[in-house]
N, C-alpha and C positions, 0 to 999 in steps of 0.2 A: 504494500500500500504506500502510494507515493503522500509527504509529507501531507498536503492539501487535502487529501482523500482523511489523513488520520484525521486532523485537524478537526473536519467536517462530523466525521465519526466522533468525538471527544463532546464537541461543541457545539449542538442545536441552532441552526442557523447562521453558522458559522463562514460569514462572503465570500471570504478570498482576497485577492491582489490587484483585481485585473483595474478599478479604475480607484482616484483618490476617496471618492468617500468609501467603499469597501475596504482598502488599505487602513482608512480610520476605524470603521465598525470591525474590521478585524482585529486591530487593534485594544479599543475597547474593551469586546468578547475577553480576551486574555488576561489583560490588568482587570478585567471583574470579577473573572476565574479566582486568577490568583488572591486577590483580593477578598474577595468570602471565603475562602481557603484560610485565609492567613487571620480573618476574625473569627473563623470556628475554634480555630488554634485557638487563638486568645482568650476565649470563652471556656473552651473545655482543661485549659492551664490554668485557673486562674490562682494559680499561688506563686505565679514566676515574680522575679526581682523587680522591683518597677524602673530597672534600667530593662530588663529586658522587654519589658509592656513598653519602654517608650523605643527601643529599636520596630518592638511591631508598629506601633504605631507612623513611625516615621516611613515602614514600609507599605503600611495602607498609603500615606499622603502618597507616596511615589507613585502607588498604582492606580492612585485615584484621579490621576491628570496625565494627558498625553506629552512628553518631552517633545517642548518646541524645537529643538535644535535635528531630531529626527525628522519633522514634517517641514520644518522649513521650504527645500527642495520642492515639496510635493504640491505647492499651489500652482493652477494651470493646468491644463491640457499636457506638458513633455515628459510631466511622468506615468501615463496612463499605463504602458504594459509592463514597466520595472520591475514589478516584482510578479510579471504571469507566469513565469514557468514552476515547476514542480518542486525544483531542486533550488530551490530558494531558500539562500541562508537565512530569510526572515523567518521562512516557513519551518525551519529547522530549528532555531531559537525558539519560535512559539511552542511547537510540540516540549522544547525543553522546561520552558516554564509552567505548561499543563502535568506535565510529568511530575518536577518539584512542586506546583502545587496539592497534585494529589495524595501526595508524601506528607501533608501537613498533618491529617486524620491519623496518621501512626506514629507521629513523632511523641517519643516520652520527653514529660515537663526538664529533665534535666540535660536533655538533648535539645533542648530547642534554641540555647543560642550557637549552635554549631549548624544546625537547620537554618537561623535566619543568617548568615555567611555564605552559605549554598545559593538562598533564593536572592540574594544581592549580588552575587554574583551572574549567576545566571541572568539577572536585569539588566548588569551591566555587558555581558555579551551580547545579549540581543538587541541594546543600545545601539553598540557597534554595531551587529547587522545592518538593523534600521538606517543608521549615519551613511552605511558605503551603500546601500540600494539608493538612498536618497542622493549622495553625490553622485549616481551614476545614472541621473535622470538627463 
């Protein structure tokens, strides 16, 4: 199953790449993913350090607004097919963030700050995706 097909299968209505606001709403889809993901967490911890309540929290803000510096590029019409094909390192990223998000429901309370290290990195990979599909508009 190629990345977009998992994607789709993972995600309920899950757009795709092919033009900018799909790119957005795909976008979305994911940081909301992760982001109820990562408030269940917090909910079903709730005896973690309140440094670690406020790393979640600072990783809700993150998921909870789309990184200007990724969509910059993507206003107008030149970035319409950037990211169509299958093998799209966005579309690679994203399965990886649905992946660590799904991770969040088995994480034990004293593993979770090495969990919230994983899913901040993994943002910031996919950051980088985003950045070089967007440069390559």
């Amino acid at each position: 199953m190629d990345p977009l097909e998992q994607l789709r299968a993972r995600i309920a209505g899950f757009p795709g790449y092919d033009g900018d606001l799909e790119r957005r709403r795909s976008d979305e889809f994911v940081r909301s993913y992760l982001g109820e993901a990562l408030a269940d967490l917090d909910v079903r911890c709730d005896s973690l350090s309140p440094d670690t309540k406020q790393r979640i929290d600072a990783l809700l803000l993150r998921v909870g607004f789309a990184d200007q510096q990724s969509f910059s590029v993507h206003h107008g019409t030149a970035a319409t097919h950037v990211l169509a094909g299958a093998d799209s390192s966005v579309a690679v990223e994203d399965i990886a963030v649905i992946e660590v998000a799904d991770r969040a429901r088995t994480v034990a309370a004293d593993a979770v700050g090495r969990y919230l290290d994983e899913v901040a990195e993994t943002l910031d990979r996919r950051d980088v995706a985003m950045r070089a599909a967007a440069s390559n508009a």
